[in-house]
KEFIPA-399291 format. One line per 4 residues: for each residue x, y, z of N, C-alpha, C. Coordinates in nm, 2 decimals. Atoms other than C-alpha are relative to their C-alpha. Layout:
! residues N
X/Y/Z/X/Y/Z/X/Y/Z | ...
END
This chain:
! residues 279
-0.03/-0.11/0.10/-12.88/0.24/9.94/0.05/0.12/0.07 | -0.12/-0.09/-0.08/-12.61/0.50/10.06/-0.09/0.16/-0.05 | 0.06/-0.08/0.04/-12.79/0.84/10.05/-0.16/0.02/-0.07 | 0.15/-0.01/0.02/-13.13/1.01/9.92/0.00/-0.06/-0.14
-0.02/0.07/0.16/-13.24/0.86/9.57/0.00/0.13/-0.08 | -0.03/-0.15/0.07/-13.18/1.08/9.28/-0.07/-0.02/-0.15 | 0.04/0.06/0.11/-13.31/1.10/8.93/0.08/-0.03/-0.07 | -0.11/0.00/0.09/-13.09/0.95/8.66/0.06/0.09/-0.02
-0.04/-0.09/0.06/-13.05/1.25/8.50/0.14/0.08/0.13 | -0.09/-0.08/-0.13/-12.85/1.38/8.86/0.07/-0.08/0.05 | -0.10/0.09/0.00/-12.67/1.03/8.89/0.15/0.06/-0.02 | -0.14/-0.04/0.03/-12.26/1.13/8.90/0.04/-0.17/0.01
-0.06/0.10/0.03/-11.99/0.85/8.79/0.02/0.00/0.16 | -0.04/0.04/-0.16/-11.86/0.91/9.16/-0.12/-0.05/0.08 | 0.06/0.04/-0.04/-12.18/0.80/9.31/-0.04/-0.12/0.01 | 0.05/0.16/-0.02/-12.17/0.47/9.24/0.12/-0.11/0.08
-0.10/0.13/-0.06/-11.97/0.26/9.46/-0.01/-0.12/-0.03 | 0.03/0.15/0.05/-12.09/-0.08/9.26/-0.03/0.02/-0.14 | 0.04/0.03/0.12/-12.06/-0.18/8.94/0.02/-0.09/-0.10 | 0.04/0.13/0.06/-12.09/-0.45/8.70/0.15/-0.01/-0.11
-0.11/0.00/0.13/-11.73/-0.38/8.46/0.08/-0.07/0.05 | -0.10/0.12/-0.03/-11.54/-0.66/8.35/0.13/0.05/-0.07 | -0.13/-0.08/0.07/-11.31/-0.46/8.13/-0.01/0.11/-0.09 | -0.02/-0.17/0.14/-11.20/-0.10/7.93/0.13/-0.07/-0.07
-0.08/0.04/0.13/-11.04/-0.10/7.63/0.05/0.12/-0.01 | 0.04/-0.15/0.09/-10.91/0.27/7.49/0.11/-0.02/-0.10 | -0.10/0.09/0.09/-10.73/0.19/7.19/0.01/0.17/-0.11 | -0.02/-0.09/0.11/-10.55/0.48/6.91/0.07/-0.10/-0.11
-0.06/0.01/0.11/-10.48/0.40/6.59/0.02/0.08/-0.09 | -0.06/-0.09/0.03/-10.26/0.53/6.38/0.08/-0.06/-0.17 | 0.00/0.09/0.12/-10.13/0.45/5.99/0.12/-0.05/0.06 | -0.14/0.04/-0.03/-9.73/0.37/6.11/0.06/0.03/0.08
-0.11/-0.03/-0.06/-9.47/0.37/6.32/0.11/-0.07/-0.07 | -0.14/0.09/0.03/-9.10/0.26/6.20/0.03/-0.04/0.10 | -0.04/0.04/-0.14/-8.92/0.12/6.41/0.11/0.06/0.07 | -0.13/-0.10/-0.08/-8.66/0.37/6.52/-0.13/0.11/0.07
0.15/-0.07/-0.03/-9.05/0.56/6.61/0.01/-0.06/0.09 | 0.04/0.11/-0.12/-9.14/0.28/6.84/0.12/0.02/0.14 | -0.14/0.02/-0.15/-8.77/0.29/7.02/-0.03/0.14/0.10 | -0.04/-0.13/-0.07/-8.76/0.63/7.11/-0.13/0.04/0.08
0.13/-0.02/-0.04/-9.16/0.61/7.17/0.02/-0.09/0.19 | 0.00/0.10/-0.16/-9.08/0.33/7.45/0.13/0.06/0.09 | -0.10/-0.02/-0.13/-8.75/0.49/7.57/-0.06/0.14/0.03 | 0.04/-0.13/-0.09/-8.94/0.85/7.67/-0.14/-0.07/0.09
0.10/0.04/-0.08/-9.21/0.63/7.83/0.03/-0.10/0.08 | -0.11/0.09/-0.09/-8.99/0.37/8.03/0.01/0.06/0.10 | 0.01/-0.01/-0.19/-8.92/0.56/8.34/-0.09/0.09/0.07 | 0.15/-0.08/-0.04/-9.27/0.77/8.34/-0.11/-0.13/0.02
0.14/0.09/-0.04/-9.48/0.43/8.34/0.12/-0.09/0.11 | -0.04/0.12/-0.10/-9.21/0.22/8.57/-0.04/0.11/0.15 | -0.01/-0.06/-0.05/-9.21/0.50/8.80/-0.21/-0.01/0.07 | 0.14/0.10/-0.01/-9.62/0.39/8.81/0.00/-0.10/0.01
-0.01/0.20/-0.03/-9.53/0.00/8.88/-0.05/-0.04/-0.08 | 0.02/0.09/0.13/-9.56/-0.08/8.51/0.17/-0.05/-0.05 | -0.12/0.12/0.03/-9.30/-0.37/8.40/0.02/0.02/-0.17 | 0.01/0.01/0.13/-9.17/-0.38/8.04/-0.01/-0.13/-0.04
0.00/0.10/0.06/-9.20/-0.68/7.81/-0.02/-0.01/-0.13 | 0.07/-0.05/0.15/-9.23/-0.75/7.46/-0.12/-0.17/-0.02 | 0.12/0.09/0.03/-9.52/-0.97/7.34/-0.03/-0.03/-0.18 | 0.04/0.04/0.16/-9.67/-1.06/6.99/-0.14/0.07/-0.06
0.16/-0.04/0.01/-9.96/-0.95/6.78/-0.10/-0.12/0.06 | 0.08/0.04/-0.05/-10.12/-1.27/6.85/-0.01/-0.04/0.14 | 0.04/-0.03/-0.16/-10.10/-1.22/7.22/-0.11/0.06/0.02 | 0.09/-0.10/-0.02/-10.27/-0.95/7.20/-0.12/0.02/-0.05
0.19/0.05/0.06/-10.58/-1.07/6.98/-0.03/-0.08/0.14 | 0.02/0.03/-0.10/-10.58/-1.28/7.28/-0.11/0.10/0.10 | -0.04/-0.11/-0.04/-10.56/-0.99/7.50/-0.16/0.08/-0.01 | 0.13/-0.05/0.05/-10.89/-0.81/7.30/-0.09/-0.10/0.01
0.13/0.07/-0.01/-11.12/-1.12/7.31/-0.07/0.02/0.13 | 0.05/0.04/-0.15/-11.24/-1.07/7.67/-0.05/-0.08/0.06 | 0.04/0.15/-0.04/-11.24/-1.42/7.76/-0.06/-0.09/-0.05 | 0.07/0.08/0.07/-11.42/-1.54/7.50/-0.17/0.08/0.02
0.14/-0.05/0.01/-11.73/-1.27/7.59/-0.08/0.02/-0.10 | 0.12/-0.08/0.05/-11.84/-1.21/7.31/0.07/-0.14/-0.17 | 0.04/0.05/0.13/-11.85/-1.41/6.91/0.08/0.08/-0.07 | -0.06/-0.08/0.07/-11.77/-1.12/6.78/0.10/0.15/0.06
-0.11/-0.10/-0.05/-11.48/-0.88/6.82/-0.01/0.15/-0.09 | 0.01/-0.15/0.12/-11.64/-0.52/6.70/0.07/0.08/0.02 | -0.10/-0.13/-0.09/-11.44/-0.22/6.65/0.14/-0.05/0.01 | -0.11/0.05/-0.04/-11.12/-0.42/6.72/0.06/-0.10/-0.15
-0.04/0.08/0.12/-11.02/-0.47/6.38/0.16/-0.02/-0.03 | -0.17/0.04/0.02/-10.66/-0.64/6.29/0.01/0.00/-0.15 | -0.04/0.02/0.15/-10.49/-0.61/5.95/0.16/-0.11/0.06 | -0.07/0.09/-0.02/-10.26/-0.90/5.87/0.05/-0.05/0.13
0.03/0.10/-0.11/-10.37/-1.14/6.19/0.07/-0.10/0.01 | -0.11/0.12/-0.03/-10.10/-1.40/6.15/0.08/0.04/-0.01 | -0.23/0.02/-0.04/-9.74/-1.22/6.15/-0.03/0.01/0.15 | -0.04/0.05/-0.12/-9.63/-1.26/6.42/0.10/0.17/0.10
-0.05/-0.15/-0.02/-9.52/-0.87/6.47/0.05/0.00/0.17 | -0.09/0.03/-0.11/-9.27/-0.85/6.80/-0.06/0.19/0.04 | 0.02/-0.14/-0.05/-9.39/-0.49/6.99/0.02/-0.04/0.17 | -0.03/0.03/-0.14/-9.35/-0.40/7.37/-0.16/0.04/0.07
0.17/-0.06/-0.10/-9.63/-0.38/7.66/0.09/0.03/0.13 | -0.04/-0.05/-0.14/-9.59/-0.21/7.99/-0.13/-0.10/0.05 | 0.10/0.03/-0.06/-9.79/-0.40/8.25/-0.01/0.00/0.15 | 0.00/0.01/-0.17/-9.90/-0.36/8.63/-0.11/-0.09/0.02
0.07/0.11/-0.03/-9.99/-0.63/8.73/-0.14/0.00/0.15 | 0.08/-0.01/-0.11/-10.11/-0.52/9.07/-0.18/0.05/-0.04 | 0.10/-0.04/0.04/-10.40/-0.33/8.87/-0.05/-0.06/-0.10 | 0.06/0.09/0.16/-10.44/-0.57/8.57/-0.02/0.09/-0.10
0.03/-0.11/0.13/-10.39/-0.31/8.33/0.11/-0.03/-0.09 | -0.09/0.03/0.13/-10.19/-0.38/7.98/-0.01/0.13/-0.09 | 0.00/-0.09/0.11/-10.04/-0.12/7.74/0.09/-0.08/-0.10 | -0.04/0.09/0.12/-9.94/-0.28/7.41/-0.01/0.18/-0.14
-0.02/-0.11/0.09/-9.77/-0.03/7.17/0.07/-0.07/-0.15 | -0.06/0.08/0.13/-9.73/-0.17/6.84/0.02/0.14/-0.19 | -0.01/-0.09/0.16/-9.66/0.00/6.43/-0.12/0.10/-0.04 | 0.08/-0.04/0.05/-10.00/0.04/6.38/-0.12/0.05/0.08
0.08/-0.05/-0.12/-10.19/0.11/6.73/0.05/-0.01/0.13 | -0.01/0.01/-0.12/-10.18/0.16/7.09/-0.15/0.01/0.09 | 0.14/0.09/-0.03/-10.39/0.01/7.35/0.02/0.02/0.14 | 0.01/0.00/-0.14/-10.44/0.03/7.72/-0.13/-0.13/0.03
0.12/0.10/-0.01/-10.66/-0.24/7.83/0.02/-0.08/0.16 | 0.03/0.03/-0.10/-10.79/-0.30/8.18/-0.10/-0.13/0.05 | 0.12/0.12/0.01/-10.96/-0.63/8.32/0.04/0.05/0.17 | -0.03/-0.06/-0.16/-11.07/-0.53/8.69/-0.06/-0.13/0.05
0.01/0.07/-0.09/-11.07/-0.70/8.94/-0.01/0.12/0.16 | 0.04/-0.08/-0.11/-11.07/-0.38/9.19/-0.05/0.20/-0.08 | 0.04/-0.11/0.08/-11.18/-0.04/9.09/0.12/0.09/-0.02 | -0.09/-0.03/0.12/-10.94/0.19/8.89/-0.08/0.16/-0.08
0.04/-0.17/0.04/-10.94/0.57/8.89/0.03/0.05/-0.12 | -0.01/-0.03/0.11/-11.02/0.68/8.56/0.12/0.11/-0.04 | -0.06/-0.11/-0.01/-10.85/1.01/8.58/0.15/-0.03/0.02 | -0.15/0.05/0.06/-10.51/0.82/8.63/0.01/-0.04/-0.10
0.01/0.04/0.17/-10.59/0.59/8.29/0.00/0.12/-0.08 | 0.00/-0.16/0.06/-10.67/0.96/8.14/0.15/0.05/-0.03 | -0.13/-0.05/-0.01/-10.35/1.09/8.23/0.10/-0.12/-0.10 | -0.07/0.08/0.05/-10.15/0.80/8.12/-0.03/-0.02/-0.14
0.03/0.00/0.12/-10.32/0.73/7.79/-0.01/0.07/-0.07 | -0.02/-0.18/0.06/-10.30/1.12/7.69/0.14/0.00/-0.04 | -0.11/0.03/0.02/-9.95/1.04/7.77/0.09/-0.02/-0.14 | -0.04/0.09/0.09/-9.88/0.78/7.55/-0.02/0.07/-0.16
0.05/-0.05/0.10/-10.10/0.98/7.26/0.06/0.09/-0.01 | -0.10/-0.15/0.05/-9.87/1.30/7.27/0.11/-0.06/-0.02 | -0.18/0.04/0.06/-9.52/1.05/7.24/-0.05/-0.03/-0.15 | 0.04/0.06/0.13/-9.70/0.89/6.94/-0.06/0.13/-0.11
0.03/-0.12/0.08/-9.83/1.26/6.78/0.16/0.04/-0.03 | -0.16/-0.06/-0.04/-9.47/1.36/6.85/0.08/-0.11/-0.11 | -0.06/0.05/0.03/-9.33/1.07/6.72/0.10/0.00/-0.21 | -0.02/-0.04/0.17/-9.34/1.17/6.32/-0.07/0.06/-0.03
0.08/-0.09/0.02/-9.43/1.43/6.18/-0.13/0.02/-0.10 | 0.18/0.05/0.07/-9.69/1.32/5.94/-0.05/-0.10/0.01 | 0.09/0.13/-0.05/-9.84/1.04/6.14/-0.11/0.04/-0.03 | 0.12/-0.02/0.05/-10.16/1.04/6.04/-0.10/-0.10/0.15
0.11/0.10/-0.11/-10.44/0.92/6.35/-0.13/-0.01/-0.05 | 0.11/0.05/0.10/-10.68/0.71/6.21/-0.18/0.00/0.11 | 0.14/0.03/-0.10/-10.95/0.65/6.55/0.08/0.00/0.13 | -0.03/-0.01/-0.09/-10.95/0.69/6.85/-0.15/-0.08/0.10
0.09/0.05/-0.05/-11.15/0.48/7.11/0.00/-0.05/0.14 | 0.03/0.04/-0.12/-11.31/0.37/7.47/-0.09/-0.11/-0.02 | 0.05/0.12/-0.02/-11.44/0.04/7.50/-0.07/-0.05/0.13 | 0.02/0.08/-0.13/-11.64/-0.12/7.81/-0.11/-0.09/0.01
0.05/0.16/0.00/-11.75/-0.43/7.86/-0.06/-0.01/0.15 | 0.05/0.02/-0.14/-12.03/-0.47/8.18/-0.06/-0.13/-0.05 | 0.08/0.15/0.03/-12.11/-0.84/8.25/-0.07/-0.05/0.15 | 0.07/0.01/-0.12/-12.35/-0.96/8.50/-0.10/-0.13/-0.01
0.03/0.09/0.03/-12.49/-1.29/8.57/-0.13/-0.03/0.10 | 0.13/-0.01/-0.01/-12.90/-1.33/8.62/-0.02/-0.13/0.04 | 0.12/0.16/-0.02/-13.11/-1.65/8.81/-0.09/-0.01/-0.12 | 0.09/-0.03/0.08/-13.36/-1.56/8.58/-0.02/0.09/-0.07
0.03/-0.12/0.10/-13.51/-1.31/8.33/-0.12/0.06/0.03 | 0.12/-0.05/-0.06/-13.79/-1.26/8.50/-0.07/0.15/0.05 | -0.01/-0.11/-0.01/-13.73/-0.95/8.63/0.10/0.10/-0.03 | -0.08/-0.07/0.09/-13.49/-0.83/8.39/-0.02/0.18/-0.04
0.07/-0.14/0.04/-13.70/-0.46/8.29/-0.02/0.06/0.18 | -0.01/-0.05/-0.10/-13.67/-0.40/8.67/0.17/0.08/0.04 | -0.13/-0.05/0.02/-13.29/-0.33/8.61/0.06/0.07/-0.11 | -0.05/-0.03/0.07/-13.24/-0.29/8.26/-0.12/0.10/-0.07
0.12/-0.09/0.09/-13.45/-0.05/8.02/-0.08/-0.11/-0.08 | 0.07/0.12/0.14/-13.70/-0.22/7.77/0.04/0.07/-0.15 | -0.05/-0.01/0.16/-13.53/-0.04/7.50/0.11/-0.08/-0.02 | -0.12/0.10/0.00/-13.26/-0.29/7.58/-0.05/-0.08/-0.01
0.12/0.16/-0.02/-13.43/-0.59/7.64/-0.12/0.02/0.05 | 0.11/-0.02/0.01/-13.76/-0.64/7.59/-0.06/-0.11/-0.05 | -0.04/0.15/0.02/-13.90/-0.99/7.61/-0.19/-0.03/-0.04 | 0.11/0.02/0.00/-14.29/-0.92/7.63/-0.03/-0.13/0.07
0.06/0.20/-0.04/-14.50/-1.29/7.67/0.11/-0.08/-0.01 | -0.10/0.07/-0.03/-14.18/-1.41/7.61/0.04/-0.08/0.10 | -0.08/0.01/-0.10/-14.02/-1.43/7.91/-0.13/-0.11/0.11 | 0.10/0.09/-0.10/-14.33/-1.60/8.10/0.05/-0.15/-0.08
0.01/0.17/0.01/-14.28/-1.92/7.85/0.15/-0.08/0.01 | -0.09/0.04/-0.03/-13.92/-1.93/7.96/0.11/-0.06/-0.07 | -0.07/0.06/0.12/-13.76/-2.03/7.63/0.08/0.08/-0.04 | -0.04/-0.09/0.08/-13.55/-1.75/7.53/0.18/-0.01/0.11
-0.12/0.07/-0.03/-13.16/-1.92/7.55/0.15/0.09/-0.05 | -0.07/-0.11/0.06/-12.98/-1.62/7.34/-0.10/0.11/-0.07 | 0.07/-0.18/0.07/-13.09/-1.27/7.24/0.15/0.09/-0.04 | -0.09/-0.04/0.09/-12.82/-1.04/7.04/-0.09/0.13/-0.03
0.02/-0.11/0.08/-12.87/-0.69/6.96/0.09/0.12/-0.03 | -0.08/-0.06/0.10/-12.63/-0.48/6.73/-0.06/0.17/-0.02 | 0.06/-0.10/0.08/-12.71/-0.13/6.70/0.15/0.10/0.03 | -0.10/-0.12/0.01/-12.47/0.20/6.59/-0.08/0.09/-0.02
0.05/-0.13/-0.02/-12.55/0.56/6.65/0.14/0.11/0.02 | -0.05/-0.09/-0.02/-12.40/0.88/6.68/-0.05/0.10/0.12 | 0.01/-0.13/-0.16/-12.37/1.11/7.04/0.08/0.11/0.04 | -0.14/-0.13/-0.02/-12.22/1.41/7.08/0.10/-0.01/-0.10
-0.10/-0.01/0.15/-12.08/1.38/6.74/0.14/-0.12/0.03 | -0.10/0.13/0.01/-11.87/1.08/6.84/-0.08/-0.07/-0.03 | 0.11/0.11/0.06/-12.03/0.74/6.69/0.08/-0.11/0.14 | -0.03/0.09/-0.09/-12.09/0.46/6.91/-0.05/-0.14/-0.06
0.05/0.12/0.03/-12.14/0.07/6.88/-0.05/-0.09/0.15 | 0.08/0.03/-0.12/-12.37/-0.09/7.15/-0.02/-0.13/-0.01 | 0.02/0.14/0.01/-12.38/-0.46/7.20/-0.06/-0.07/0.11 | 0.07/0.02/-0.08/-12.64/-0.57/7.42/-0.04/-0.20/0.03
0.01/0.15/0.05/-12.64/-1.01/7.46/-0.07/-0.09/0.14 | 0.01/0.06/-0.11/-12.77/-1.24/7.67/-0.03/-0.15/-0.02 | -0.04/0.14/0.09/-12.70/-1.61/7.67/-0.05/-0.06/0.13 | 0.05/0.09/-0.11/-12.84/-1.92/7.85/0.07/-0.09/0.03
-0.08/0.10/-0.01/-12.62/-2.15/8.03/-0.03/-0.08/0.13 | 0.03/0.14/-0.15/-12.56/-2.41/8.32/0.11/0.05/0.10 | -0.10/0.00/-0.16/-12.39/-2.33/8.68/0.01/-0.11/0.10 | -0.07/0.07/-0.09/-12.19/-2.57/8.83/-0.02/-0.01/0.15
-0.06/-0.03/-0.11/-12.18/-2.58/9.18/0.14/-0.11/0.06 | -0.07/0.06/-0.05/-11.84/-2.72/9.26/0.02/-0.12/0.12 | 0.00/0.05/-0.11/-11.94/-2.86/9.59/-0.08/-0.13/0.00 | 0.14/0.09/0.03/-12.27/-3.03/9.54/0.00/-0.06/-0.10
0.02/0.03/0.13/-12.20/-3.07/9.18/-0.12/0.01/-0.09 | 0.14/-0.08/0.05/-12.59/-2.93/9.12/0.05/0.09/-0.09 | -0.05/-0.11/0.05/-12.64/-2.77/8.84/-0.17/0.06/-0.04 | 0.10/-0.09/-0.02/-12.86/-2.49/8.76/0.01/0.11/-0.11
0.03/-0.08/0.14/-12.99/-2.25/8.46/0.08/0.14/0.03 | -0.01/-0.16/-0.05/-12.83/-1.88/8.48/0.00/0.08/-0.17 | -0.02/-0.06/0.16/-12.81/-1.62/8.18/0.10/0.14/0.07 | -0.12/-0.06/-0.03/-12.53/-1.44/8.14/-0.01/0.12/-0.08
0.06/-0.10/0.05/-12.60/-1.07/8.06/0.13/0.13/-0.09 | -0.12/-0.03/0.05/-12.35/-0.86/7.84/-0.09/0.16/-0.04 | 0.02/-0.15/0.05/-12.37/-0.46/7.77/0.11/0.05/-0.01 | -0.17/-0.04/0.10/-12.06/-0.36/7.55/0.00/0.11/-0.05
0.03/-0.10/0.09/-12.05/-0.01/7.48/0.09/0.04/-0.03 | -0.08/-0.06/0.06/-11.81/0.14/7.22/0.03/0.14/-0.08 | 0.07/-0.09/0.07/-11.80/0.50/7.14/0.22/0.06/-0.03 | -0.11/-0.03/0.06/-11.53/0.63/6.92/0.01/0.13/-0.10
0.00/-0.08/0.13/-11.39/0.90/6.68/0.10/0.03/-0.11 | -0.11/0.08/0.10/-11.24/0.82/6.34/0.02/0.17/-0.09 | -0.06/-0.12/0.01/-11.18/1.21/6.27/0.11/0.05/0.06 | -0.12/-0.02/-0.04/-10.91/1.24/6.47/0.09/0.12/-0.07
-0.09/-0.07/0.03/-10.67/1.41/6.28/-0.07/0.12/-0.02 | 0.02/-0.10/-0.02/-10.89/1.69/6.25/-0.06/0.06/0.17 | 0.06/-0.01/-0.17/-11.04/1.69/6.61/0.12/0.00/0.11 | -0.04/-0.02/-0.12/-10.91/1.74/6.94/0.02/-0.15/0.02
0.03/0.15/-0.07/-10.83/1.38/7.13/-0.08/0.06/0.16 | 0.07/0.00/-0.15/-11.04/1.42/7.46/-0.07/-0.14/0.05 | 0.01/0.12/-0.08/-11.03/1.13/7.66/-0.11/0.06/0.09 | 0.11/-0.04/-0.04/-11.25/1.27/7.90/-0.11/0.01/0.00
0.21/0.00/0.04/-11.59/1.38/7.73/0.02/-0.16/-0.05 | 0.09/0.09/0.08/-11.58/1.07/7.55/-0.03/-0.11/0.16 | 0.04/0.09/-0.10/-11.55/0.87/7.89/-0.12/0.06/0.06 | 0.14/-0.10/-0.04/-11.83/1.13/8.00/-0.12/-0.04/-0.08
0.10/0.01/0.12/-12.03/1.06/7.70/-0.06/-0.13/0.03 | -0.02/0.13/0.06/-11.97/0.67/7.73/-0.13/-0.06/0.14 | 0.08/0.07/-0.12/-12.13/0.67/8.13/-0.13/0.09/-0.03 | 0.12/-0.01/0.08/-12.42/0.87/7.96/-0.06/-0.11/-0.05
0.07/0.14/0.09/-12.48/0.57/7.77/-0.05/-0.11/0.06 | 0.01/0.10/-0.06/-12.44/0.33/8.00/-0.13/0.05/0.12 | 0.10/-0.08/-0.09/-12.69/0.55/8.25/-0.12/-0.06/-0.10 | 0.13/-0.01/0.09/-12.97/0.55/7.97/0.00/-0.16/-0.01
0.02/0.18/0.01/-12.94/0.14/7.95/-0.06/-0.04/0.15 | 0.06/0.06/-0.13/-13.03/0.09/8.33/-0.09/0.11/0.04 | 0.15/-0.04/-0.09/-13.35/0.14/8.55/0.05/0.09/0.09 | 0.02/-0.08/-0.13/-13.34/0.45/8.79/0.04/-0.09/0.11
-0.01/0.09/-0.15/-13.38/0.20/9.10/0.12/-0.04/-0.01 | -0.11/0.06/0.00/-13.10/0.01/8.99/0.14/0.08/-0.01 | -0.12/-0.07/-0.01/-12.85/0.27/8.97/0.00/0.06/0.10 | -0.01/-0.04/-0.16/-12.96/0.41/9.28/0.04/-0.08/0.10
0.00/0.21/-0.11/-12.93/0.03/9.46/0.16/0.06/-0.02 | -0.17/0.05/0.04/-12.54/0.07/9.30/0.07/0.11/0.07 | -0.06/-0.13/-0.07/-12.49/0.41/9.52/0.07/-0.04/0.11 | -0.04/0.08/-0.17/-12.41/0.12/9.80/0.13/-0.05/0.01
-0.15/0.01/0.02/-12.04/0.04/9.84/-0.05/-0.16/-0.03 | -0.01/0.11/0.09/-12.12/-0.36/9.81/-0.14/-0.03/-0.01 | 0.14/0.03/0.05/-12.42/-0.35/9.65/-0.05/-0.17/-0.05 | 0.05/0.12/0.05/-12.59/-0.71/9.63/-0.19/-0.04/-0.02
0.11/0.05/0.06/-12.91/-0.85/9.46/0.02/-0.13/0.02 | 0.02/0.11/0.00/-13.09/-1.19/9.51/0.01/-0.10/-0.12 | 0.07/0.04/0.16/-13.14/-1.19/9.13/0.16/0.01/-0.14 | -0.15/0.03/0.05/-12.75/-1.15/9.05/0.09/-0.06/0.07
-0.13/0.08/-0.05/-12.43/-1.37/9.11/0.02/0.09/0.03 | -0.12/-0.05/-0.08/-12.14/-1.20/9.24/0.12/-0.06/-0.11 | -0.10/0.06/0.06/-11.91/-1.22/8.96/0.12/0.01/0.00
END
């Protein structure tokens, strides 16, 4: 553990050199764009994101439902709602590949969407995705902005459950005698609230499955741990957009879900546990 321990409450986002995110989402939506909107939207943003090592291309809506499932993490896709799911609507995405980050700008939203694979300084996303939200304010004069949102998806994969409330809170999971009789193969919990006057949706899951070992071809029980927090604001057109507090707001949330210890353990640049994969 890199440094003295701290109380949650004195935790900073920069303190943590380890962490468990498989992907951000920050998504605006908006009622229309035409399509002479969209052109001019992509040609004032063409040599401000290539000039970042983002590539153009055009894609489809259903690419991009793709795109939002996050590999199949989750059953259900909250918050990520599509109106008419089968056309086949033709829009462009910038994409850098070196970072795995996708922008997908279509009629009726725009989307940034990150799947890490290395870490990914917010404060650039910020910048960029403010970007995009002032061509699209700009773009017509009575656009109307319907929501605005930050998505993240932390997945992390457990031997056991055993010592589960040593990491996570028990207002998250909370297994009692349960967990001694070893039977508990899915758990699901759904809740919405409001924080700082933005509203959030919290998706907490944990699922029982089988690990392979490629080598040995042994296989072996693991559970696969999911914390999805989504905090959004569907006032928009009266409010400010601030990307910032709400990302402020969002590692509030995710702080109050984990154990003291365990966020101090994550102050370690490669922080590893006996009791988590390496995913």
């Amino acid at each position: 553990m890199e440094g003295s321990k701290k109380l949650k409450s004195e935790i900073k986002r920069e303190d943590l050199k380890s962490n468990f995110l498989k992907q951000a989402i920050l998504r605006l939506d908006y009622d229309m764009l035409f399509e002479e909107n969209k052109e001019n939207i992509i040609k004032n943003l063409n040599t401000y994101l290539i000039k970042k090592d983002y590539k153009m291309n055009s894609r489809t809506i259903s690419e991009v439902n793709i795109n939002f499932n996050i590999s199949n993490l989750q059953d259900k896709n909250q918050n990520i709602d599509f109106n008419n799911q089968n056309q086949q609507e033709e829009f462009i995405s910038f994409i850098n590949k070196s970072q795995n980050i996708t922008i997908d700008i279509t009629k009726n939203f725009a989307s940034l969407t990150i799947n890490y694979t290395q870490n990914v300084d917010f404060d650039i996303i910020a910048e960029i995705f403010n970007k995009i939200a002032e061509e699209i304010k700009s773009a017509r004069e009575d656009i109307r902005l319907n929501r605005i949102g930050i998505r993240k998806v932390n997945l992390y994969i457990f031997k056991t459950l055993e010592n589960i409330n040593e990491y996570f809170e028990e207002t998250l999971f909370n297994f009692n005698e349960l967990i001694e009789k070893n039977k508990i193969s899915i758990k699901q919990q759904l809740e919405s609230y409001i924080y700082d006057n933005y509203k959030v949706n919290q998706n907490s899951e944990i699922q029982k499955g089988i690990l392979v070992d490629n080598l040995t071809m042994q296989e072996e029980e693991r559970y696969r741990i999911i914390l999805d927090l989504d905090i959004y604001d569907d006032q928009i057109q009266e409010n400010e957009i601030d990307i910032e507090k709400m990302n402020a707001n969002l590692f509030e949330l995710y702080k109050a879900n984990l154990k003291e210890e365990f966020l101090n353990n994550l102050k370690s640049e490669n922080y590893k546990s006996e009791e988590i994969l390496k995913v």
